[in-house]
C-alpha positions in Angstrom: 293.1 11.7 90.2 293.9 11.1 94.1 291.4 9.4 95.8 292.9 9.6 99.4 292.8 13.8 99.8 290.5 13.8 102.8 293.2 15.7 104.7 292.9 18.4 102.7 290.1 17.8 99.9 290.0 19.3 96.7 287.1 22.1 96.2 285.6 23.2 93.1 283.8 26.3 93.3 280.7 26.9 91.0 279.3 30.3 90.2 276.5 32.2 88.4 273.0 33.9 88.3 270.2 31.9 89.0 268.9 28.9 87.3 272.4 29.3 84.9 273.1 25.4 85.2 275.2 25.4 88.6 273.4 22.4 90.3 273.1 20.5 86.8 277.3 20.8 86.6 277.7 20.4 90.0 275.5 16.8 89.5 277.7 15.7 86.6 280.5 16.6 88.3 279.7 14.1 90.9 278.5 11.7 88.5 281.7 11.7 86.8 284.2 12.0 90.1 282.1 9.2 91.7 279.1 10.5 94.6 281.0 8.4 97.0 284.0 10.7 96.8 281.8 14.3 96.5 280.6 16.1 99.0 278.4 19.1 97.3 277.6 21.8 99.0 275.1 24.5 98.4 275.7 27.9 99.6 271.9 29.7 99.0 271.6 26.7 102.5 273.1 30.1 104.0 270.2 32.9 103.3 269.6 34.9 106.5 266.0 34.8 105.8 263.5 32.3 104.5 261.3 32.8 101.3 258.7 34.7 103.6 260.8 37.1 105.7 262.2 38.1 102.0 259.1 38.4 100.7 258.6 40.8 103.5 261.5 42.5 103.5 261.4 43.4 100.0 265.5 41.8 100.0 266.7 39.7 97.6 268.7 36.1 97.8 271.2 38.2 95.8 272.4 40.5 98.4 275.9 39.3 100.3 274.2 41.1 103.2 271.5 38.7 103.0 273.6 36.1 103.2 276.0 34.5 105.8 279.0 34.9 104.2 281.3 34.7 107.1 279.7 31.5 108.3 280.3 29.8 104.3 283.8 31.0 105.5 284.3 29.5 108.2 282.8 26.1 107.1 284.8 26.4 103.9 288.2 27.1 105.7 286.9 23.9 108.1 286.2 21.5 105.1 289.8 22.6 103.6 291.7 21.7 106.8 289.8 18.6 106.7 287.3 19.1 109.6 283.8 18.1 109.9 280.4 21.2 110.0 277.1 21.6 111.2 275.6 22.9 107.9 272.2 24.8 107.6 269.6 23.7 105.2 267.3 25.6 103.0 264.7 24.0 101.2 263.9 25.6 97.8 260.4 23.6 97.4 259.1 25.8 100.1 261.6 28.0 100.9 262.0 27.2 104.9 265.2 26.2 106.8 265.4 22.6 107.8 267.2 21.0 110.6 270.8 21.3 109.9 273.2 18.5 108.9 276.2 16.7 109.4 279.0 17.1 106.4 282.3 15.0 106.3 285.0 16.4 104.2 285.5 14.0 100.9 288.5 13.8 98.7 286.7 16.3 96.6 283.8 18.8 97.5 282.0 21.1 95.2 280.8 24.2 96.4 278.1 25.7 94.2 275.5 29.0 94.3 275.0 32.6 93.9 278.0 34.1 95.9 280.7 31.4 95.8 283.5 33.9 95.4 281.8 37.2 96.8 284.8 37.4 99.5 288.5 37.3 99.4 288.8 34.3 101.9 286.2 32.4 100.4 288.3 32.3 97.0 291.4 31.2 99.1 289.8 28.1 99.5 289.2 26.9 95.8 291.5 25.1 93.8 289.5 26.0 90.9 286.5 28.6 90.2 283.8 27.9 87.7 281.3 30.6 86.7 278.8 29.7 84.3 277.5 32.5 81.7 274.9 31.2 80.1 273.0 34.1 77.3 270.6 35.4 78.8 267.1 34.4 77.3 268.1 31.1 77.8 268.7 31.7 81.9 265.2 32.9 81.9 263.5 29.8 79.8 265.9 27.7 82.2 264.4 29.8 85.5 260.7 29.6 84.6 260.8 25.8 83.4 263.0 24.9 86.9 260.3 27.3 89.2 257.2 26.6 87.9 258.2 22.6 87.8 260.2 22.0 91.0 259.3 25.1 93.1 256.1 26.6 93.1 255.8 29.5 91.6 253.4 30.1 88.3 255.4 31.7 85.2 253.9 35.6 85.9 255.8 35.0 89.3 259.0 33.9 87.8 259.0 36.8 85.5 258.0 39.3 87.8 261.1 38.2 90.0 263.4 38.2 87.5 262.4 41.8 87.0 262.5 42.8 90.3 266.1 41.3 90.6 267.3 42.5 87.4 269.5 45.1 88.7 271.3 42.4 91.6 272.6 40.2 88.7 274.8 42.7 87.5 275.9 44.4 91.1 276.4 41.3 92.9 276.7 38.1 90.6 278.7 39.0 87.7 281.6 40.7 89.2 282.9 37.6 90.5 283.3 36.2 86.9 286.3 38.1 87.2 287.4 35.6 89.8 287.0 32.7 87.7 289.5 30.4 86.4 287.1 28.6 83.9 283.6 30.8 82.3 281.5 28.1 80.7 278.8 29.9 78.3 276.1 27.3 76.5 274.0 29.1 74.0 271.5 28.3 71.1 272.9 27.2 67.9 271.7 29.6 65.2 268.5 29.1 63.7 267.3 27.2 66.5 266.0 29.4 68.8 263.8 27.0 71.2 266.8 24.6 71.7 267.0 24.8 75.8 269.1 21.0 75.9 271.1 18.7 74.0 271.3 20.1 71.3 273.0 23.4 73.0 276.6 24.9 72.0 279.0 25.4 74.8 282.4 27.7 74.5 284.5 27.9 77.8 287.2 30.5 78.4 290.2 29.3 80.6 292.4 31.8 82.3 295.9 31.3 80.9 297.5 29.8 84.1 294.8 26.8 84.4 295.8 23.1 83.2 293.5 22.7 79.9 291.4 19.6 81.3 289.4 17.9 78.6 285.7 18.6 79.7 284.3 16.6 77.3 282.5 14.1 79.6 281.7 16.9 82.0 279.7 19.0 79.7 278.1 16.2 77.8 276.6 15.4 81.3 275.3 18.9 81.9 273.9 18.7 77.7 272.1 15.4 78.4 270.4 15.9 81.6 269.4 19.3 81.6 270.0 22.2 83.5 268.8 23.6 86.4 
């Protein structure tokens, strides 16, 4: 793989509902690449509104329009030309913004979240498109293990979001499996309904004009550490 792309990095995109494994991939990814050459890049750091003002609102993380999607363009078509952003910063252990940062371009970024590929110009600037597809009851053990561990919220809060949200999955998160070039799915082998780890099956689906890469390593990192 090149290691001297800084001109014009390469960006994997990383999609799919929450808690369906996109930081856990986009982890092993970097593990595997080497952290020195990643620059990952989360793109719920650009919510309009803190957990609060949501809260208040009665809006969802889900919605584009809650989102600033023309500003993840902007800093997307930046880090593709090779130029440096000021990136927001959202903090999911209390849900506030923190002070902004500094991001370098690196030979390869990853770009992962809920609306990744919600816009035409923010596909443009992928050189490949993951969206991860998880079945479904093992999203929501994933969701209330990851928010009731590392942000907060008791399991009858999980659950009570989750139904709130359950009509934003389908009108804003899986129509851009469409735009995929890779959909990963991990599911329970049969007759082993509590796996949530290791022991998990994973099928992927590449579109017929994407290189068949041996993900081997890749997923065996996602298996082992466990998703979030």
């Amino acid at each position: 793989m090149p290691t001297n792309r800084v001109e014009r990095p390469i960006i994997l995109g990383i999609v799919g509902d929450s808690a369906a494994g996109k930081t856990t991939l986009a982890a092993g990814v970097a593990q595997i690449l080497g952290k020195d050459q990643v620059v990952t890049i989360c793109t719920d750091d650009y919510h309009k509104f803190d957990r609060a003002k949501r809260a208040e609102n009665k809006t969802s993380a889900l919605d584009p329009e809650c989102n600033y999607l023309d500003v993840i363009e902007n800093d997307l078509n930046s880090l593709r030309n090779g130029k440096a952003i000021i990136k927001p910063v959202y903090s999911h252990h209390d849900g506030c913004f923190k002070a902004a940062e500094y991001i370098e371009p690196k030979p390869y970024i990853v770009v992962e979240g809920l609306l990744g590929y919600s816009t035409r110009t923010m596909r443009n600037n992928y050189d490949v498109k993951i969206y991860l597809d998880p079945e479904e009851e093992l999203r929501v053990r994933w969701k209330v293990i990851r928010d009731t561990t590392k942000r907060g919220y008791t399991e009858e809060q999980v659950l009570a979001s989750l139904e709130k949200r359950k009509d934003d999955s389908p009108a804003y998160i899986q129509p851009q499996r469409t735009f995929a070039d890779m959909a990963i799915q991990f599911y329970r082998p049969e007759g082993m309904e509590d796996e949530i780890g290791p022991r998990l099956n994973v099928r992927h689906t590449l579109r017929p004009t994407l290189p068949h890469p041996d993900l081997t390593s890749l997923l065996d990192v996602g298996e082992n550490t466990g998703v979030s």
